[in-house]
N, C-alpha and C positions, 0 to 999 in steps of 0.2 A: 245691735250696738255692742260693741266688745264691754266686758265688767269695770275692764280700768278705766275704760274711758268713760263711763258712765259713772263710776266712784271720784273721778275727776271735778264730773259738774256738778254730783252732788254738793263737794267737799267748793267750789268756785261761791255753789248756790248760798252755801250757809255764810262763808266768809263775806259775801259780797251783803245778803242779809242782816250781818254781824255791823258789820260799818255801816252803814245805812242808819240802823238803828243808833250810833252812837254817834253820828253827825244828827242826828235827828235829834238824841238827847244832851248834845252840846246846845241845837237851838233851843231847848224848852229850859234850860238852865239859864239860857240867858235870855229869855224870857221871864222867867223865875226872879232872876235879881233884878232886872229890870221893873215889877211889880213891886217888889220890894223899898225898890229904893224911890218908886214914886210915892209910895206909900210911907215911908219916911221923914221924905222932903217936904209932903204936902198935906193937906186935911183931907187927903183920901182917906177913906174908911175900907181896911179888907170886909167885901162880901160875898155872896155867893157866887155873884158873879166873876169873881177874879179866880175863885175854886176853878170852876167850871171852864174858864181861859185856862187856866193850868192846865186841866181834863183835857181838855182837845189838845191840847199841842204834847201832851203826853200820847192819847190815842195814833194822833196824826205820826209819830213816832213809830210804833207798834204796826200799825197799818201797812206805812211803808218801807217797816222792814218786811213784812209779808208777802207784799206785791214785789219787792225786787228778788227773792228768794224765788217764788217761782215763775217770776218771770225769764229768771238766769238757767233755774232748774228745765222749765219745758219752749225755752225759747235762747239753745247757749247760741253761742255767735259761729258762721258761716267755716269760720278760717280755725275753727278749733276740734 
């Protein structure tokens, strides 16, 4: 495989990686107010478990920016 074309998917992998993550942590923001503001409006009580829904939808973030990076990386598309 030629260098450019290989610095290509690298540079597709990360960008495509890059978004992923940040659609990902648009949902966990709005996840985020969403706990917040139930917890405003009602006699919820922050506990550990609202941390810990934070945690995953933060990790679930990270994760699949990972699996879409090399998945871009060792799997680019047919027509490129």
């Amino acid at each position: 495989m030629p260098s450019s074309l290989r610095r290509a998917i690298d540079r597709d992998a990360r960008v495509r990686a890059v978004r992923s993550f940040m659609w990902g942590l648009l949902i966990d923001v709005t996840v985020a107010i969403t706990l917040v503001m139930v917890t405003a409006v009602s006699s919820v009580e922050w506990t550990s478990v609202y941390w810990l829904a934070l945690a995953g939808t933060l990790g679930k973030s990270v994760l699949q920016a990972v699996v879409t990076y090399f998945a871009r990386k060792f799997l680019p598309p047919s027509n490129g």
